[in-house]
BAMI-873673 format. One line per 8 residues: number of its first residue (from 1); their letters; for each residue x, y, z of C-alpha. Coordinates in pm, 1 decimal. Example, Ala and Ser with C-alpha at 12.3 -4.5 7.8 and 13.67 -1.06 7.14 Angstrom:
REM residues 2
1) as) 1230.0,-450.0,780.0  1367.0,-106.0,714.0 .
//
This chain:
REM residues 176
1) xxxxxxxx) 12869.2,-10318.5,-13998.0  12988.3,-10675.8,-13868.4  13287.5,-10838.0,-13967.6  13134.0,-11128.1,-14047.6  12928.2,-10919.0,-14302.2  13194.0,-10702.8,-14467.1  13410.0,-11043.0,-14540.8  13058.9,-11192.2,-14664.5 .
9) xxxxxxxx) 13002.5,-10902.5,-14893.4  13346.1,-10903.7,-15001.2  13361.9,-11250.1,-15089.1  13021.1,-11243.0,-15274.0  13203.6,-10948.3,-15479.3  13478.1,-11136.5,-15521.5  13253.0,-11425.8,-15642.7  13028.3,-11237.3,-15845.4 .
17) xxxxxxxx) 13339.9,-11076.4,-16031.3  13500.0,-11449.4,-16115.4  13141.0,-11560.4,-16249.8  13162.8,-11278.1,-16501.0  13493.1,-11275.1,-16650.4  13494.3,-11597.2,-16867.9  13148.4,-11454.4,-16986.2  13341.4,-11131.6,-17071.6 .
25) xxxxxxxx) 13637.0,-11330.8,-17238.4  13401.9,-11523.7,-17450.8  13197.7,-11265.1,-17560.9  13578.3,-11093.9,-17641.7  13675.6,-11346.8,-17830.2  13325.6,-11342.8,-18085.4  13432.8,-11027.9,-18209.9  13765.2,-11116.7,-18350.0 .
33) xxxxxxxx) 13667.8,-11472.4,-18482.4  13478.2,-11642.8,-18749.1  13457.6,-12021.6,-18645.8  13382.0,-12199.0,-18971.3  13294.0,-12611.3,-18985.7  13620.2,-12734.5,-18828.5  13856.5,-12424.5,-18830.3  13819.9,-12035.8,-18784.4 .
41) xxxxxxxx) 13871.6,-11713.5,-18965.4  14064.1,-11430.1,-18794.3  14272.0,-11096.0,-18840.4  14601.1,-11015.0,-18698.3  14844.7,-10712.3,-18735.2  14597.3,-10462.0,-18838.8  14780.4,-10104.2,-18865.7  14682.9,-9781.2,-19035.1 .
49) xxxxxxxx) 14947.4,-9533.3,-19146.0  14891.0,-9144.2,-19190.8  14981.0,-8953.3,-19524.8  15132.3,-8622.8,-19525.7  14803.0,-8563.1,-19744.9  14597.2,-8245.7,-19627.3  14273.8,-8429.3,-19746.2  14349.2,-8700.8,-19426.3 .
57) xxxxxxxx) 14410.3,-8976.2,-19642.5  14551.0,-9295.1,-19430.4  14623.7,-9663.4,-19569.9  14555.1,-9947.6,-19404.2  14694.1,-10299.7,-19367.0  14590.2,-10654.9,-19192.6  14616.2,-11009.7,-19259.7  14365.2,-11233.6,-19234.0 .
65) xxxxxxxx) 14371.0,-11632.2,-19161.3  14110.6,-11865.1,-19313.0  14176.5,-12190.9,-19088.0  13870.0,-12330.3,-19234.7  13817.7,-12621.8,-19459.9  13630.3,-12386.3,-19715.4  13704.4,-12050.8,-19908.0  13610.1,-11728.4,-19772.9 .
73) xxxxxxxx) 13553.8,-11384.3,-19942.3  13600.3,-10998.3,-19814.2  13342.4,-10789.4,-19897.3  13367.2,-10483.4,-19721.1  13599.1,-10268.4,-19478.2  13435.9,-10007.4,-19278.9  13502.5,-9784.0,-18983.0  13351.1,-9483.7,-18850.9 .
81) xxxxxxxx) 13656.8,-9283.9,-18814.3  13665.6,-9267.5,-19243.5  13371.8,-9207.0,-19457.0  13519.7,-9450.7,-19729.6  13733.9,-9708.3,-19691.4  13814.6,-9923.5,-20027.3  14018.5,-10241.9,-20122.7  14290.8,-10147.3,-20347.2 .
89) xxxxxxxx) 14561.0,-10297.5,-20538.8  14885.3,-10153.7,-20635.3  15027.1,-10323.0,-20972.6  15344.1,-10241.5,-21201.7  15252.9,-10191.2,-21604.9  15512.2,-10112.7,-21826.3  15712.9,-9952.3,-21511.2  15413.0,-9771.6,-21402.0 .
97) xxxxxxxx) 15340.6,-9817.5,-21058.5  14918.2,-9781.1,-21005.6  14701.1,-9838.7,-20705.2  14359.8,-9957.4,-20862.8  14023.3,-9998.4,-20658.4  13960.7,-10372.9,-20609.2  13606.7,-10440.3,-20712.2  13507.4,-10761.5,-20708.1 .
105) xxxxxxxx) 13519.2,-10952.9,-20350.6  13887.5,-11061.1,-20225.9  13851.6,-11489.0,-20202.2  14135.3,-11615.0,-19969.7  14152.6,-11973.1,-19985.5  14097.4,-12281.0,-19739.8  14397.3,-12300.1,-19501.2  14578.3,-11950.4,-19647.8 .
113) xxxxxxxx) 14652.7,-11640.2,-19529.1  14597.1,-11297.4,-19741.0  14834.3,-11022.9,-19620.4  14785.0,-10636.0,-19725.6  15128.8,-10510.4,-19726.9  15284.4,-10174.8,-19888.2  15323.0,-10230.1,-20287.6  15024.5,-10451.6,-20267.9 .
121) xxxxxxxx) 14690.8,-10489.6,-20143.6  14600.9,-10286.9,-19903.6  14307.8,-10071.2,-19765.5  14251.1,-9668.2,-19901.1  14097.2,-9470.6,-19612.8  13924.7,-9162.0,-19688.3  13683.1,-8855.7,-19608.1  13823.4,-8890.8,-19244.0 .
129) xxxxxxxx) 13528.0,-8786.8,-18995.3  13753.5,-8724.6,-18683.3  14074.1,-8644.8,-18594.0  14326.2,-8960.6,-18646.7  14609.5,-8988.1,-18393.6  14949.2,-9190.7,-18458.5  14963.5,-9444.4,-18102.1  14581.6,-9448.4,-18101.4 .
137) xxxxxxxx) 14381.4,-9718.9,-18226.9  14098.2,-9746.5,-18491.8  13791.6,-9951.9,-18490.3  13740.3,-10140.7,-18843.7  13490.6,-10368.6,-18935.7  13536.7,-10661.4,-19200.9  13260.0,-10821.9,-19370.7  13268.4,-11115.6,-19535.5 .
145) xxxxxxxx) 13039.3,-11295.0,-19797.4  12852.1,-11510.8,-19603.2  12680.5,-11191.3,-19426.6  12960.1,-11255.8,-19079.5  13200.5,-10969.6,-18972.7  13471.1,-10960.1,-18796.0  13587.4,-10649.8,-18572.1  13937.5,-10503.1,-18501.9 .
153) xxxxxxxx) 14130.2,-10255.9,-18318.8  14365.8,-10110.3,-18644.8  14717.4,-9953.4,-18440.7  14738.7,-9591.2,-18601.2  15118.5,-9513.0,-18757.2  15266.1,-9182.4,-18833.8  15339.4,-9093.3,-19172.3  15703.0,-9252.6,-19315.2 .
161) xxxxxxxx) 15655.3,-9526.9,-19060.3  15658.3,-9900.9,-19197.9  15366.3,-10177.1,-19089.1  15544.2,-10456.2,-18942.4  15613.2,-10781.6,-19172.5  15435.2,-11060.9,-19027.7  15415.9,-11297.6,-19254.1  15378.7,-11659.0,-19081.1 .
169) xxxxxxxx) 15363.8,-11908.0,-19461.8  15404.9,-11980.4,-19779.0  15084.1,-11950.0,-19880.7  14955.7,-11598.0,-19918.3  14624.8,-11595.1,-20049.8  14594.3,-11439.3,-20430.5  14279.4,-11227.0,-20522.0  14031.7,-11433.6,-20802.4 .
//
């Protein structure tokens, strides 16, 4: 083989490499975005953390930013490392602390953020179908009223350790 030709081949490589990468990022960034009319929807800080349960029980936490100039609704969390993965709630009654399923569709707000935090919203994760490391990352998918869903990589926590606080506002969205 020629010199000529292994720089040539190397370069067309090279080339052919470049050409595909903002194709790749682009395509990257669909899957973790909603762009809405003027703004966009998207989920940060998304962390699971183990329970000491036997059953494999894990809860789950994320916040999501609506950017957008309109109201936007969850609908549905799903991944296939759980077999059920609900929306709960957890709300003080009389000094009773209960976590209650969240039925109807959360609605965050135009220009809001909803955060799932501990002693609050956050995600139940159940009937787990594979084995569930703590430094290994889950798959979720979020779907949203209008039909769109967004997908995330969830950062798995051992039991007894704390999601990060990352709350960036005043306005955290309330459910309606």
């Amino acid at each position: 083989m020629s010199k000529n030709h292994l720089i040539g081949t190397r370069l067309w490589i090279f080339f052919t490499i470049a050409c595909m990468a903002p194709v790749s990022i682009s395509a990257q960034e669909k899957a973790d975005h909603i762009t809405e009319g003027t703004g966009t929807v998207w989920i940060e800080h998304a962390e699971i953390v183990l329970s000491p349960s036997p059953a494999g029980m894990a809860a789950g936490y994320l916040t999501v930013f609506n950017d957008t100039d309109e109201e936007v609704a969850i609908t549905s969390v799903a991944t296939p490392s759980f077999g059920d993965v609900s929306l709960h709630r957890t709300e003080t009654e009389d000094g009773i602390v209960r976590m209650r399923p969240v039925g109807d569709p959360v609605r965050i707000p135009q220009s809001t953020e909803f955060v799932m935090k501990p002693g609050g919203f956050h995600l139940m994760l159940m009937q787990p179908v594979s084995e569930v490391v703590p430094g290994k990352y889950l798959n979720l998918e979020v779907g949203f009223a209008d039909g769109s869903t967004l997908a995330v990589n969830a950062e798995v926590l051992a039991f007894g350790q704390r999601p990060a606080d990352h709350h960036h506002g005043e306005d955290d969205a309330a459910m309606r």
